[in-house]
C-alpha positions as CSV (number, residue, x, y, z in Angstrom):
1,X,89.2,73.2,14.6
2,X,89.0,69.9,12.2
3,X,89.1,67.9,16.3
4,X,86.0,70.4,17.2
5,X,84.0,69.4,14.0
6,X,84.8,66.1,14.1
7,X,83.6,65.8,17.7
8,X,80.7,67.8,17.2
9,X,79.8,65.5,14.5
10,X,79.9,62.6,16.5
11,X,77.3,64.1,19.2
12,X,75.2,64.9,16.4
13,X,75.0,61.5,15.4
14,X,74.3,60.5,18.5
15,X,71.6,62.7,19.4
16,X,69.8,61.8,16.2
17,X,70.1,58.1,17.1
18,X,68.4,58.9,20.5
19,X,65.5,61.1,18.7
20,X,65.3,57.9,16.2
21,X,65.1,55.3,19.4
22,X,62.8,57.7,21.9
23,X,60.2,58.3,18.9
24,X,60.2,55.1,17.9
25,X,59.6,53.3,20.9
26,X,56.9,55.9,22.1
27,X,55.3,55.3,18.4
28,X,54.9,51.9,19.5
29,X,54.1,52.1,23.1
30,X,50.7,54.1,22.2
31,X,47.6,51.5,22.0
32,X,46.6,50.2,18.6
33,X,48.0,50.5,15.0
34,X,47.5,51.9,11.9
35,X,45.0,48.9,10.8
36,X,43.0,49.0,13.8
37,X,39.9,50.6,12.2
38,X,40.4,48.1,9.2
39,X,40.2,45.0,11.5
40,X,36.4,46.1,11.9
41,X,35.5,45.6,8.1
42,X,38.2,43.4,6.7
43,X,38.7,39.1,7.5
44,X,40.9,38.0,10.2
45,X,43.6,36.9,8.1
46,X,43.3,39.4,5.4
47,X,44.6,42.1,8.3
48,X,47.4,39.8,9.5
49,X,48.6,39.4,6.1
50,X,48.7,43.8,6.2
51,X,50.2,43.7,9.3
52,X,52.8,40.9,8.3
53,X,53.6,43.6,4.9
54,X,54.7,46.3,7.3
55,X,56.4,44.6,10.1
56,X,54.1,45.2,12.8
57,X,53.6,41.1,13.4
58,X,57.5,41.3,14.5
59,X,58.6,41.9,18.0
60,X,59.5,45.3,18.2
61,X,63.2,45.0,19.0
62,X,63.5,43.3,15.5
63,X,60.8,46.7,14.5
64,X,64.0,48.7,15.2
65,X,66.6,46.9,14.0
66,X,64.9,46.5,10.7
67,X,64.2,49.9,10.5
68,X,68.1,51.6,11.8
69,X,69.1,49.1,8.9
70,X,66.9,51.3,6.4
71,X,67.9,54.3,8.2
72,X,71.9,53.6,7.6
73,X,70.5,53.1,3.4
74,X,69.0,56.1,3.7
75,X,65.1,54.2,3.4
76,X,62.6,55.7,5.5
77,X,60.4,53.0,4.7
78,X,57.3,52.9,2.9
79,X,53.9,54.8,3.7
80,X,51.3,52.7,4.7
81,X,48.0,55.1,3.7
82,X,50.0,55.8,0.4
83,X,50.2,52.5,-1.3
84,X,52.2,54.1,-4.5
85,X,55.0,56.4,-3.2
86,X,57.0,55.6,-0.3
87,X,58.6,58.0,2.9
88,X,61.2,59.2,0.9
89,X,59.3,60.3,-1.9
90,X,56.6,62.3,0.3
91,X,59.4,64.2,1.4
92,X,61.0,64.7,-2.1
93,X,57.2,66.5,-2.8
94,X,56.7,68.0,0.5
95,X,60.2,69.8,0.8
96,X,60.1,72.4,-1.7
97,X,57.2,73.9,-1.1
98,X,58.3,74.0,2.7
99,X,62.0,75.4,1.6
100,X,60.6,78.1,-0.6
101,X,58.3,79.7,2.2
102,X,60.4,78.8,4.8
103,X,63.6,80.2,3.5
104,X,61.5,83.3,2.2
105,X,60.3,83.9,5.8
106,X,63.3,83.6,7.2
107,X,65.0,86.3,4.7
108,X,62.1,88.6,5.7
109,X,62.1,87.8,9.5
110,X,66.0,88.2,9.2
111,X,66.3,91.3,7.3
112,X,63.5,93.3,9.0
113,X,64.2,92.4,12.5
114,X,68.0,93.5,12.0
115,X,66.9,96.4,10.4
116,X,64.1,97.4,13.1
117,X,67.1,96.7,15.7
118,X,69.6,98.7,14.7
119,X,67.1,101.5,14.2
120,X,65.7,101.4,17.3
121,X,69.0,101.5,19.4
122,X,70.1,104.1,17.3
123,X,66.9,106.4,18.3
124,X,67.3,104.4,21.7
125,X,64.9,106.1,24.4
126,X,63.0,108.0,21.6
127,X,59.6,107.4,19.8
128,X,61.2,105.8,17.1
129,X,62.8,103.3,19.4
130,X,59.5,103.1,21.4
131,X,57.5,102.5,18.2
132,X,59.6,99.9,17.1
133,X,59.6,97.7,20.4
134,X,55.7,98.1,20.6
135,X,55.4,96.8,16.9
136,X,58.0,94.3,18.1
137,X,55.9,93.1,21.4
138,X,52.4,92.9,19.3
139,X,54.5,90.6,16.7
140,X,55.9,88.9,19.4
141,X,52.3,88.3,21.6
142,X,50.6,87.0,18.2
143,X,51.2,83.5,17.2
144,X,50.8,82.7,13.6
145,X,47.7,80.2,13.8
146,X,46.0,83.6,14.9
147,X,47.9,85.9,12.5
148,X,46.9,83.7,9.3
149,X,43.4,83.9,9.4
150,X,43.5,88.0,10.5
151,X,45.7,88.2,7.5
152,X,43.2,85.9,5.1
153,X,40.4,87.6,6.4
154,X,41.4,91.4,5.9
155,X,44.0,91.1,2.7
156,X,42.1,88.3,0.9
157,X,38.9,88.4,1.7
158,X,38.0,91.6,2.6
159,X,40.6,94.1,1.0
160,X,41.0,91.7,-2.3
161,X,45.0,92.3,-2.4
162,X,46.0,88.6,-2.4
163,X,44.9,84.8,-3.5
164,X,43.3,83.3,-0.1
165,X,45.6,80.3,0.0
166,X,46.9,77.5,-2.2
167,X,50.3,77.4,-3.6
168,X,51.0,78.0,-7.3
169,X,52.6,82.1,-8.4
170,X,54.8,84.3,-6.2
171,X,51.7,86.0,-5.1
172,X,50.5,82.8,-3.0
173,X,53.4,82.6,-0.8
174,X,53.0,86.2,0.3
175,X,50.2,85.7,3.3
176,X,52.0,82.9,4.2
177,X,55.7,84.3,4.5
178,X,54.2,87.0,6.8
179,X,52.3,85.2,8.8
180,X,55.5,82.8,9.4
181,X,58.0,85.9,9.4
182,X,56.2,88.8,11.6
183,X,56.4,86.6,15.0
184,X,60.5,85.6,14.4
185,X,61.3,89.1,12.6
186,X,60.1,91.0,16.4
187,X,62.4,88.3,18.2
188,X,65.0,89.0,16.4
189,X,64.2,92.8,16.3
190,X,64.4,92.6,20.6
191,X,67.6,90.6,20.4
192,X,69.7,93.0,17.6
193,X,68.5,96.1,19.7
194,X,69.5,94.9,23.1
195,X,72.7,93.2,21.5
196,X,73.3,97.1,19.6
197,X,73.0,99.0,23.0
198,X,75.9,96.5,24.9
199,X,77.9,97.0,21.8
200,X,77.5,100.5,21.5
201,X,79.1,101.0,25.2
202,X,82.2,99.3,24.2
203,X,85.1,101.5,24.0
204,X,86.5,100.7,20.7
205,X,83.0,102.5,19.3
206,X,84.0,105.4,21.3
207,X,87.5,105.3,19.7
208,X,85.6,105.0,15.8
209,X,83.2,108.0,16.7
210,X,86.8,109.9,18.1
211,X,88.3,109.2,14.6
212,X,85.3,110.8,13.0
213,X,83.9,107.4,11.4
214,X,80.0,108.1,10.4
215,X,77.2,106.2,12.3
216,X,76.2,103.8,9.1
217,X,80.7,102.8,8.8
218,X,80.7,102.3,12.6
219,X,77.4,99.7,12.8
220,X,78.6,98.2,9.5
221,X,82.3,97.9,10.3
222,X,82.4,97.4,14.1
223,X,78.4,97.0,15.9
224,X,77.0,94.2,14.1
225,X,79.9,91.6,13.8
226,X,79.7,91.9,17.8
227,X,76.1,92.2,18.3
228,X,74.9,89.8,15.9
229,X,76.5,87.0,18.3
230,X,74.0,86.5,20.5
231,X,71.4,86.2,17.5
232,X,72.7,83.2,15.9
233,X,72.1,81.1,18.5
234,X,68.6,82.1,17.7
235,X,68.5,82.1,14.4
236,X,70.2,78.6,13.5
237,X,66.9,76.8,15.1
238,X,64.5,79.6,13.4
239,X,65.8,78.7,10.0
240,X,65.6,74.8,10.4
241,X,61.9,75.0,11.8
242,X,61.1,77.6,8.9
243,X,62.9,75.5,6.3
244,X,61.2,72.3,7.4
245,X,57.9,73.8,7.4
246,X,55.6,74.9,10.0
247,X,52.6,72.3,9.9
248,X,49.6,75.0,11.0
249,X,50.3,77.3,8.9
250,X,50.7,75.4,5.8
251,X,47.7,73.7,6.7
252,X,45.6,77.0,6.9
253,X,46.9,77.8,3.3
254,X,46.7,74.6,1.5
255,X,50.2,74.5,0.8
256,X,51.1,70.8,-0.3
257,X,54.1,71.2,1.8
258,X,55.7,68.6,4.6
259,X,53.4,70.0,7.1
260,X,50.5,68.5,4.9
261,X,52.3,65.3,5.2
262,X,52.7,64.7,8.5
263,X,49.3,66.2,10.3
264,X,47.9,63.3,7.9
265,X,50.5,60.5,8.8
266,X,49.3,61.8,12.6
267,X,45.7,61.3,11.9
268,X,45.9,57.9,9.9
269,X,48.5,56.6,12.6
270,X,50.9,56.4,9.7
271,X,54.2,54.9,11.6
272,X,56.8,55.4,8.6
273,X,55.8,58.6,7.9
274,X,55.8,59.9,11.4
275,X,59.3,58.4,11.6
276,X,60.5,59.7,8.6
277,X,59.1,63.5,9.1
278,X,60.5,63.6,12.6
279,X,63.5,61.8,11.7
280,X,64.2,64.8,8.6
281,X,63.7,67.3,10.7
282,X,65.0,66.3,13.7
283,X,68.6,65.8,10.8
284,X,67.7,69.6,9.4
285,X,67.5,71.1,13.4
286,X,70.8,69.4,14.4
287,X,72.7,69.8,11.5
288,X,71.8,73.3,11.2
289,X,72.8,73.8,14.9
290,X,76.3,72.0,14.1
291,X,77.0,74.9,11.5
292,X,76.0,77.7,13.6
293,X,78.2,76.0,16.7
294,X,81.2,76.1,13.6
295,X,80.7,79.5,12.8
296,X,80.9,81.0,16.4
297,X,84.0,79.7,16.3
298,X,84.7,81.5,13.3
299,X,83.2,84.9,13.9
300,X,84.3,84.8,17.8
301,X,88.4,84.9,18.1
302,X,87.8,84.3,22.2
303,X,86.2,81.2,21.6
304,X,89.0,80.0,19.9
305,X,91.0,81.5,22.2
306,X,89.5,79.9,25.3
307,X,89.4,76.2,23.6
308,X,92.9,76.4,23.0
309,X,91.8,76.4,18.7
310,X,90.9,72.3,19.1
């Protein structure tokens, strides 16, 4: 196991470094930089002297070395529309608002789509089980740039139940969470029921029903162990992109989150910033796919089994 995760480790380090190295290079391959409109207004030299500040005079080999030498100090560099706070800090602002309504949707998308799952393969080929996958397939059809604004619309505007947007009480991450959870919570919802129904033909349920186990002991003790496999492979991405934020939606509610960040570093053809973001959570993604590769190893004995336990 310790050979596994050590290995595993090293990949991920390696596949970071070739995010770092593919973004960075097509950063600098598009036209133009992030003092192009200045050039108009300001002096000749007064623009070099910017560009000189930042790096950008350099030769972009030494552009990368420079910047894997901040990387391995754990400097993302600084921010060139922000003069006052640099990459890391942005982040250090940006994160919690992200982690709070990311890890909020992902409880909710988590614990209703397992729920919805289990009920419908337990009422499988009945109207409960119907209902459910129809609820499941409209969550599933509507993205949540189009679900945000239906839900400011009708519960803010409209109905008066919630604060539009911002980010401030409990109450303000509410339109947010479900416009982020509804889509992931019918994924997972398909996956859990489809995952119930395989497991539910295995004969050691048969052999728990024999022994006169109840339905709620026999998907406790022995169905979702099994069928909750196939959902982590899922679920491991869903959490990092929920945790790092998801940049429309927290644009549509104001929410000062990472997402705020980084559609603006995009705009203003900040370089560090675009880095940095992608850099994070490109480190979040793989990381979080690292543990969930750990704990199939852990949950699955024929994984083990087959890998000889290395």
């Amino acid at each position: 196991m310790l050979h596994y995760a050590v290995k595993r480790g090293f990949l991920m380090i390696v596949t970071l470094w070739i995010i770092v190295t593919v973004t960075f290079v097509t950063m600098h391959l598009i036209p133009g930089d992030p003092f192009a409109s200045d050039a108009k207004m300001l002096p000749e030299e007064v623009v070099k002297n910017m560009r000189a500040e930042y790096n950008l005079d350099q030769p972009i080999t030494v552009q990368y070395l420079l910047y894997l030498k901040g990387l391995l100090q754990f400097d993302l560099g600084p921010s060139i529309q922000s003069k006052t706070r640099d990459v890391n800090t942005l982040i250090a602002e940006g994160f919690p608002a992200s982690a709070i309504l990311g890890i909020q949707s992902f409880i909710v998308a988590l614990a209703g789509g397992i729920t919805l799952g289990i009920v419908a393969a337990l009422y499988h080929n009945r109207t409960l089980d119907f209902m459910s996958m129809f609820a499941a397939i409209i969550g599933i059809s509507v993205p949540s740039f189009i679900l945000a604004p239906l839900l400011i619309k009708y519960m803010a505007v409209k109905w008066e139940l919630l604060p539009v947007a911002a980010w401030g009480s409990w109450e303000h991450s509410i339109l947010p969470t479900l416009a982020l959870a509804i889509g992931p919570l019918a994924i997972i919802a398909r996956f859990v029921r489809a995952s119930m129904l395989e497991v539910w033909q295995q004969e050691y349920i048969s052999t728990a029903e024999a022994k006169g186990l109840g339905t709620f002991s026999i998907v406790v003790r022995h169905g979702m162990r099994n069928a909750m496999l196939p959902v982590l492979t899922f679920v491991g991405p869903l959490f990092a992109n929920l945790l790092t934020g998801t940049f429309v939606v927290e644009k549509i509610f104001a929410i000062p989150g990472l997402g705020k960040y980084f559609v603006e570093s995009i705009f203003n053809r900040d370089y560090p910033v675009i880095l940095g973001m992608t850099v994070f959570y490109s480190f979040v993604l793989i990381f979080t796919l690292y543990i969930i590769d750990l704990l199939y190893r852990v949950i699955d004995p024929r994984i083990r089994l087959t890998s000889g336990g290395k």
